[in-house]
N, C-alpha and C positions, 0 to 999 in steps of 0.2 A: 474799345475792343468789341467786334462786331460777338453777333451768338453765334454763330460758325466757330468763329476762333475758339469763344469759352466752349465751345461741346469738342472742338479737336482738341485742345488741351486736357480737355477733360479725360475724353480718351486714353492721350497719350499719356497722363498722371497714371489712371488705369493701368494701362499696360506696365507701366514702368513698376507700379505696386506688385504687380504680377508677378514680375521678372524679379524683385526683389525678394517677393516670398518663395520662390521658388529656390535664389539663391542661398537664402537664409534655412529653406528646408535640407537644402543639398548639403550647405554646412551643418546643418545640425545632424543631419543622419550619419554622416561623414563620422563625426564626433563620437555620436552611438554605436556607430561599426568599430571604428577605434577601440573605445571604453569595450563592446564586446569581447574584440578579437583578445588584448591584453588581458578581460575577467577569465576567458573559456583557456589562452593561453597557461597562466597562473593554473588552473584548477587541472588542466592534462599534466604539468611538470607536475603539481602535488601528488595526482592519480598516480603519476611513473614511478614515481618515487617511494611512495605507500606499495603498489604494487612489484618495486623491488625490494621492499623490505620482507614483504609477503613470502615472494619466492626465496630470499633468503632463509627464514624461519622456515619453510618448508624443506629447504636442503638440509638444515640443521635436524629436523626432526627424522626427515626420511631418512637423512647417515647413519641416525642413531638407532632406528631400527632396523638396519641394515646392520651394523655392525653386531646387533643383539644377535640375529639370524646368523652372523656367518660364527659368530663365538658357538651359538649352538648348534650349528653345524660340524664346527670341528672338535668339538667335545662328541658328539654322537658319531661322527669316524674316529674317533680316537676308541669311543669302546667296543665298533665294531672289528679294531684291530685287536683291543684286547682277548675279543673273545674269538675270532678267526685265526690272528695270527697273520691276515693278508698285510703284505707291508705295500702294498698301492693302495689299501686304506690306509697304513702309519703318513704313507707320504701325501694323500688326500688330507690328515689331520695336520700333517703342518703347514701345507700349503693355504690352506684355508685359516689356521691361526696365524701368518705371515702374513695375509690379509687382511684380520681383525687387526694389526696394528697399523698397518697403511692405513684403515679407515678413520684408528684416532687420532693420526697425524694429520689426515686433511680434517678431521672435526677438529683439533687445537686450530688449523688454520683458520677456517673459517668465524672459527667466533673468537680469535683473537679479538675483534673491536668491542667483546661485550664483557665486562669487569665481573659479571656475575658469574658468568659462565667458566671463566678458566681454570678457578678453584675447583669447580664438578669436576672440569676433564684432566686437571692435574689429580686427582681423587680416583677418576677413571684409569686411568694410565698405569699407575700405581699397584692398580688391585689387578689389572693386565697382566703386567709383568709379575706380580704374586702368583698370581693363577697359570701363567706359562710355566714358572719355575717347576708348581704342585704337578700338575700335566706330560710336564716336559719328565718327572722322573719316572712316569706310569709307562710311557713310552718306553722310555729307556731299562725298567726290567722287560716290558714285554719282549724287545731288539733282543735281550739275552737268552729268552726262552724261557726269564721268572714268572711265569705265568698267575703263580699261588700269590707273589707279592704283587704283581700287578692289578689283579683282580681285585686286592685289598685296599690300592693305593686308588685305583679308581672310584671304588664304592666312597671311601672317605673322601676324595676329593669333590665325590657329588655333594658331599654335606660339610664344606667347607666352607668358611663365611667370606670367602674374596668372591665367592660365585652369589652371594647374596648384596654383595659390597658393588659388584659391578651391576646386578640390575637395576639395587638402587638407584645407584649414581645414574642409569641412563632415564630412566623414569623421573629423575628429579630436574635434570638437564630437558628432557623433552616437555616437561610441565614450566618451569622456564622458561622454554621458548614459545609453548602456545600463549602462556603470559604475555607475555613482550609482544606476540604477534596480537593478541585484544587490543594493548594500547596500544599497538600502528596503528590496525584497525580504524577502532575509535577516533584517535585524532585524523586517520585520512577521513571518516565520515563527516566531522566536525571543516575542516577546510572545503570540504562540495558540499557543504550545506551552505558556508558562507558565501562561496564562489555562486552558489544554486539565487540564493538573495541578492545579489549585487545584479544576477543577468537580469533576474525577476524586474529590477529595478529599472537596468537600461530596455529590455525590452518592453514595458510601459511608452516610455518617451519614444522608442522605435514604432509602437503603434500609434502615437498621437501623431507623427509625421505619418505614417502609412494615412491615416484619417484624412491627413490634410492632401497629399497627395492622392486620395481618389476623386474628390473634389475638385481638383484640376484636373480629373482623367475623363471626365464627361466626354471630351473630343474621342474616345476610342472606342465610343457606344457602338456606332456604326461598323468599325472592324469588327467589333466582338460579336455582333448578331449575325456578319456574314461568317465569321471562325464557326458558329453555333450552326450553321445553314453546314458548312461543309462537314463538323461532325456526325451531324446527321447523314447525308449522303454517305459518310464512309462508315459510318452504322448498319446500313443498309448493303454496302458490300461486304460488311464482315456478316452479317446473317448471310449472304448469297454461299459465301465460301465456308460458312461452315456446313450447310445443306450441301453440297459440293462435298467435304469432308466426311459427312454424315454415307454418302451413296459411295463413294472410295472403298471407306470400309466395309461396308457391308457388302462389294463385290468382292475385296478381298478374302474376307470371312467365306464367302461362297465358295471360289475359285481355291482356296487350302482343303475344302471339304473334297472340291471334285479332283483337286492332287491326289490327297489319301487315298481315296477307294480307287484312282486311277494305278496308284500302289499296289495296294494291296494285290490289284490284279493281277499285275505285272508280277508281283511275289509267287503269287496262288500259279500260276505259268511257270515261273521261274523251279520253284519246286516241283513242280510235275513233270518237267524237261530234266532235272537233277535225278529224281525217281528213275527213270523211264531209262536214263541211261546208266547208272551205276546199276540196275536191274538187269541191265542187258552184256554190261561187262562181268559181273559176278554171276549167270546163267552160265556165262562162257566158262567160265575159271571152273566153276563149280563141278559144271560137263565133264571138262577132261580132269577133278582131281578122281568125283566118282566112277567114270568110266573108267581109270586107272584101277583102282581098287577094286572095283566088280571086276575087269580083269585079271587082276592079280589073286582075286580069291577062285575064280573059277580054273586058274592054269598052277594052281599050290602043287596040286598031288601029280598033273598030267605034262606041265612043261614049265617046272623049277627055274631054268632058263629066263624064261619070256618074263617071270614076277618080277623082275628085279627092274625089265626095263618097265612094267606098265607102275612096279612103285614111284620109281625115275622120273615117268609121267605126271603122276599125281605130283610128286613134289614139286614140279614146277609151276604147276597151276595154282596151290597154295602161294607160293614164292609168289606167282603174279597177284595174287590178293593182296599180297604183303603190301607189295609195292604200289596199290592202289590202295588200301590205305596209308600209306604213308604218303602218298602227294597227294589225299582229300586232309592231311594233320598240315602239310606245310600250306597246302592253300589257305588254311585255315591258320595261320602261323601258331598252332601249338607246338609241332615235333620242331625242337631247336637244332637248328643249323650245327653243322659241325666244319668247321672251316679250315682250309688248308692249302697251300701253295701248288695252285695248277699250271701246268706247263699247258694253254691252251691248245695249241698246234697236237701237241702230243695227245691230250683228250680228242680229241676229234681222230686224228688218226687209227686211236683206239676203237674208235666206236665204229668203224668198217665192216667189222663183217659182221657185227651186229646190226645195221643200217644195211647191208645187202639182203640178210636172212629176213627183217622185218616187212623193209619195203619190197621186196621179189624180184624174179629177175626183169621184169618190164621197166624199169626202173634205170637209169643211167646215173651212179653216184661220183658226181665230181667232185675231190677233196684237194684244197689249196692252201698253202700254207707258205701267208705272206706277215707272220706275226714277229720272226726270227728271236724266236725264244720270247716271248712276252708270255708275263705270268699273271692269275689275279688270284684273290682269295675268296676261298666259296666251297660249299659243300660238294664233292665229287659226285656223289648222287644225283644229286637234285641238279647239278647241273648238265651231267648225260642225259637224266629225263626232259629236261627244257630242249635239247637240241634233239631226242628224239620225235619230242614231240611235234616240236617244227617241222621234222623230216616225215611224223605221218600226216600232217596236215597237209603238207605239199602233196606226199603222193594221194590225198584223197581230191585235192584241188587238179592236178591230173586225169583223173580216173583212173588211176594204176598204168600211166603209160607217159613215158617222159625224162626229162634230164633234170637229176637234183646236185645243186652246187654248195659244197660244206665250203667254207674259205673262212681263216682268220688274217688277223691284220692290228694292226695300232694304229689308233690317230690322236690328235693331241684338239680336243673342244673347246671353245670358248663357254664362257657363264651361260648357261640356257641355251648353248647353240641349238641342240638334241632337247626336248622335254625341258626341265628343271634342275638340269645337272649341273656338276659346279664345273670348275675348271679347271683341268687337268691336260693328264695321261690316261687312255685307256686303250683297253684292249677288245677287237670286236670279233663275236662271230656273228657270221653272216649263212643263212640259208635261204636259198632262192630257187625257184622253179620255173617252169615256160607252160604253165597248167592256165585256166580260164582268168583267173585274175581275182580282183572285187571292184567292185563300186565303192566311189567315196564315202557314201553312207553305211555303207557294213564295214569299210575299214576302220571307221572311226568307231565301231563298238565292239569290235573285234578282244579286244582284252576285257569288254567286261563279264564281271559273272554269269555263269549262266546261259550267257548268249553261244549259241550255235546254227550255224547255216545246215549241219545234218537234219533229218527227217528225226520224228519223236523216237527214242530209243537206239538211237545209234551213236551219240555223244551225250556227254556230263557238261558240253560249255566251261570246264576249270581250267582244261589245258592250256591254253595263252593265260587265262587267268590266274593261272600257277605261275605260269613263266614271268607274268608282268610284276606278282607279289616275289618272286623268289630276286627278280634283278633291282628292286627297288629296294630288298632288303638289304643287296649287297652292292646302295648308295649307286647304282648304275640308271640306265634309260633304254628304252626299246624305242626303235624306229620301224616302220614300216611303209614299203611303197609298191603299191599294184592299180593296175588301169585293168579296165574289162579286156580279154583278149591278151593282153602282155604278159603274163604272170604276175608274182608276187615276191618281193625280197622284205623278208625280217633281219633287221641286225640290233646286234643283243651288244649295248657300250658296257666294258665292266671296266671299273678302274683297276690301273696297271696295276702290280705288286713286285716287290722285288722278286730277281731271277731266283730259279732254284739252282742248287749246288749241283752238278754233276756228279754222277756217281758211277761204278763201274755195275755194266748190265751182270744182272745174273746169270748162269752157266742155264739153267733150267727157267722155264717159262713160270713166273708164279701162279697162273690162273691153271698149270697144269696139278698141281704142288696141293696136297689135303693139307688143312691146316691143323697142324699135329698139337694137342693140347700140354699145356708141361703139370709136369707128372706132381700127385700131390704123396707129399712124403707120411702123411699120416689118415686113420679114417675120423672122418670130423662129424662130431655130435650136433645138428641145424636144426635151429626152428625156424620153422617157413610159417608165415602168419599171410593168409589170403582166405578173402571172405568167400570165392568163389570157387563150389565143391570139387567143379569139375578139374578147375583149373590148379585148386590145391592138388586134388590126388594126380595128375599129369607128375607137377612138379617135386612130389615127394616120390613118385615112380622113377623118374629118371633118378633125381637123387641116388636111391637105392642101386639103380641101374650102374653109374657110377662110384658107388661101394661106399658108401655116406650111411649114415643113421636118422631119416630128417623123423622130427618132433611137428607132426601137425595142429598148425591152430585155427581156425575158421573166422576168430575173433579177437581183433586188436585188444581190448578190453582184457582178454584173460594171457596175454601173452608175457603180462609182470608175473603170476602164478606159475606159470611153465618155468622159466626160467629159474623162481627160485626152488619150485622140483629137482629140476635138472643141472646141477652146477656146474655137469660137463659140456654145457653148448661153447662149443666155441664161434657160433656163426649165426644171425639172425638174417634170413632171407624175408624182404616183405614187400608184399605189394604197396603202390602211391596211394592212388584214390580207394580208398575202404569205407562204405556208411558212416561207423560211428566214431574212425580217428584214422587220420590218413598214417600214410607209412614214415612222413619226416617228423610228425607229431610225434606218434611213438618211441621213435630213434631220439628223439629230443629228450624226453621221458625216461627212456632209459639207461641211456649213455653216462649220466654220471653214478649209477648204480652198480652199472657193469660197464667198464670203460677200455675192458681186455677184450671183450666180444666183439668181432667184425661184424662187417654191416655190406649185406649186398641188395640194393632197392630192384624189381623187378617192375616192368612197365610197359603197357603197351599205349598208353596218353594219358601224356605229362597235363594236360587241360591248364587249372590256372596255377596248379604248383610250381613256384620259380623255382629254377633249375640250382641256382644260391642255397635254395634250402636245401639240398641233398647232403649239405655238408660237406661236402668232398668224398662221400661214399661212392663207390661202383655201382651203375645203372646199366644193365639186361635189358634190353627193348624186348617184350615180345613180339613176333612169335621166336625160336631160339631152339637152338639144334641141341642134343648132348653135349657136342663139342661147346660147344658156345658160354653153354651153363657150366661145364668145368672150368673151360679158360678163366670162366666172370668169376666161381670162386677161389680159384689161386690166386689169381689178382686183387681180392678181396683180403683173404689171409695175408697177400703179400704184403699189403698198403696199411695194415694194423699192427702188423711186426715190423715196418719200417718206420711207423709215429713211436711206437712203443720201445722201440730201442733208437730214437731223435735225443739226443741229450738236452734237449730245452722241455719234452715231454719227460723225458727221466726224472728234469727237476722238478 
């Protein structure tokens, strides 16, 4: 054999050793994963196992104090029955002990498997039903009205020994069981420590192979230094990107600040466009209520006559205050909606020749009515104000000369066809002009607050902005379409509502018709409780005026005093919001004291008091005529002699 041969040979002995160690390592790790997988297998089944014995002992114990809690639960409704007398507390005491025994039925359940345990809870069970028995009679004189023996059977049964018998038992039972739960415990510790030794062991011979297997890894020196070159480089892109990430935020940060103060601006604008024009509508109102009055006072003595019409005057200029605060409360959705079934067509109709009077005779009003009886629901108000208001924006978009088109109609939308709406039935109206138009850009901010196309002091900017909050309350959408030059059409989608009944017209016009107040059959002793002087002495004037006795209080705080001065009130008038206790506080406060006394709440903003709270009392908006204030308290008396003689309040 030449040396060639013996050095190839040689080699290939070599190699062949190689290959052999490697399969011998393959087997042997193969081996140790095995032995692993089966030590770590064994020791999770032990864990589960241990860990349901765990949670078992923990059902066992939480039952038990669960069950402790509702036994004392329904012993403490049982003597609030005795000493009330409410029997939805007797039926709260047995319901809750009808539960204490379902819970010892699922505790026999569950520890059925433990020999120790079923002697406690037969021992429990026992003193159970002993203690139902003692219970169950305290009950049953109280059901009869023995009040003198129940109170005695109760006291004794607080010191009876089944009530000592049963907490034993659960204390002995729950010591038991945290027992038993130590030695799970303990022995699940003792099995992963064993299972903890065995891995200890094979992962030993797991690293002697790892050993030998890096020893034949030397070939992946070269990978590994180039894997090490590339974490580098991608080292260096992640420093890039976070400097990158670093200058993001800190534009961000910047660009939030120059938001804010670009806000605020817009605020600081916004408010002084709000100012300027509710300034310049209450100048107006204010004009013609005083110039009425200085009329009315100087024509007293010389032309009697003529007072009545300049009082006439003033009153409507107040009236127009009203009404202007009250769509600055709905814009604001304090003043709650009062909802009701409108025949749209017929609304619009109605509003003719107030829509001629408003917009003047330059004006062309075209009224159409393609809705054939379609109804929706929504406050009558608020929604003549929405379609007047449309109708004065057109005629300012005009310049007071041109053709205004009212039109309703139904159309059936798909999901978001219109805004965000759902999908339906609805009913539209529609007001449209042939005036300059808008621009894309001002149409699309047309309903927000604040914004107005008038000059400073000639608009509030709420009027669409009312309109958009008032139809979005009532689940509807606003459309609008105008080009410069073509006009403008708003159409207002409200969902459909059922039709209303037909009813036979009146012989007389009601808007002709004084609203006659019904008559009160007695004179009534009222305490009016209102922190503000002026407003109290108004309303204890008309009072009087009215032929009433009212009892002034300034102050919620002393209006318990008054009352038990006065044992003839039959009537508490009072204002909502008061500094140091609103009006549904008090009426809370006092109602079960005096539960004969009506209750009439007076208000001119409701703010954040929910309207739930008023209890179902009678609410007076002010401002509020004579008539108005009588009507609200007959109505008031009426709705307290109707609870008062309810046979479910009799009982």
């Amino acid at each position: 054999m030449t040396q060639d041969e013996v050095e190839t040979a040689a080699q290939g002995g070599g190699a062949r050793w190689r290959l052999a160690m490697l399969v011998v390592m393959g087997l042997l790790g193969a081996a140790v994963l095995v032995a692993l997988i089966v030590t770590l297998g064994n020791a999770n089944r032990q864990r589960d196992r241990a860990l349901e014995l765990q949670a078992h002992s923990y059902d066992v114990m939480i039952l038990a104090r669960t069950l402790s809690g509702t036994i004392a639960r329904s012993e403490a409704s049982l003597g609030r029955y005795v000493i009330s007398g409410d029997k939805q507390l007797g039926q709260l005491y047995f319901d809750e002990w009808l539960l204490a025994g379902t819970q010892i039925d699922r505790l026999d359940r569950i520890t059925n498997d433990n020999a120790e345990q079923q002697p406690r809870v037969d021992r429990l069970r026992a003193a159970y039903e002993s203690r139902g028995r003692e219970l169950s009679l305290t009950a049953l004189n109280t059901s009869y009205g023995k009040n003198g023996q129940a109170f005695a059977r109760y006291y004794q049964a607080r010191k009876s020994p089944t009530l000592a018998e049963i907490n034993t038992t659960l204390d002995t039972l729950i010591a038991g069981e945290r027992a038993l739960l130590d030695d799970r415990t303990a022995a699940a510790m003792g099995s992963v420590e064993r299972s903890s030794w065995v891995a200890g062991v094979l992962a030993i011979f797991g690293v002697l192979i790892v050993l030998g297997a890096i020893v034949l890894g030397w070939f992946t020196i070269r990978a590994v230094g180039d894997r090490a070159t590339a974490l580098a480089d991608a080292e260096l892109e992640r420093e890039r990107a976070d400097e990158l990430t670093t200058a993001v935020a800190a534009a961000t940060a910047e660009l939030r600040v120059q938001e804010a103060k670009l806000r605020q601006i817009q605020k600081m604008e916004a408010v002084g466009q709000l100012t300027g024009g509710i300034a310049h509508d209450f100048n107006n109102m204010l004009a013609v209520v005083l110039g009425g009055l200085e009329l009315a006072r100087r024509n007293l003595a010389s032309d009697p006559a003529s007072v009545r019409r300049h009082i006439d005057s003033a009153t409507e200029g107040a009236n127009r205050a009203a009404a202007l605060t009250r769509r600055l409360l709905a814009f604001s959705r304090e003043d709650s909606l009062k909802a009701e079934t409108i025949d749209a067509a017929a609304l619009v109709a109605g509003m003719s020749d107030l829509l001629d009077r408003t917009l003047g005779d330059a004006i062309t009003v075209i009224v159409r009515d393609d809705a054939a009886g379609g109804c929706v629901r929504a406050d009558r108000v608020q929604l003549e104000n929405a379609v007047l208001n449309l109708a004065v924006n057109a005629r300012d978009a005009m310049n007071g000369r041109g053709t205004l088109t009212v039109a309703t109609g139904t159309t059936v939308l798909a999901a978001e066809q219109v805004g965000r709406c759902a999908a339906g039935d609805y009913v539209t109206i529609t007001v449209g002009d042939d005036g300059c138009g808008m621009a894309p850009d001002v149409a699309e901010r047309v309903f927000e607050p604040f914004f107005t196309t008038k000059e400073v002091g000639k608009g509030t900017g709420l009027g669409l902005s009312q309109i958009f909050a008032l139809v979005q309350q009532l689940h509807g959408e606003v459309g609008i379409v105008s080009a410069p030059g073509e006009g403008t059409t708003v159409t207002l989608y409200l969902p459909r509502a059922a039709e209303l009944v037909a009813l036979p017209l009146p012989t007389v016009p009601i808007a002709m018709v004084e609203p006659i107040a019904p008559t009160m059959p007695e004179t009534l002793q009222i305490l009016v409780v209102e922190d503000d002087p002026r407003v109290l002495a108004a309303t204890t004037g008309a009072l009087e005026e009215i032929g009433h006795h009212p009892i002034a209080c300034d102050d919620p705080l002393a209006a318990p005093a008054l009352l038990a001065a006065n044992p003839g009130i039959g009537l508490i008038i009072s204002d909502v919001l008061m500094p140091r206790q609103t009006g549904p506080e008090l009426i809370a406060a006092l109602s079960p004291l005096y539960p004969h006394v009506a209750v009439l709440f007076v208000t001119g903003f409701a703010g954040e008091v929910n309207v739930a709270q008023f209890g179902g009392h009678e609410v007076l908006r002010k401002p509020f005529t004579l008539n108005g204030l009588e009507r609200a308290v007959v109505t008031a008396m009426a709705t307290e002699r109707r609870e008062t003689n309810h046979p479910i309040a009799a009982e």
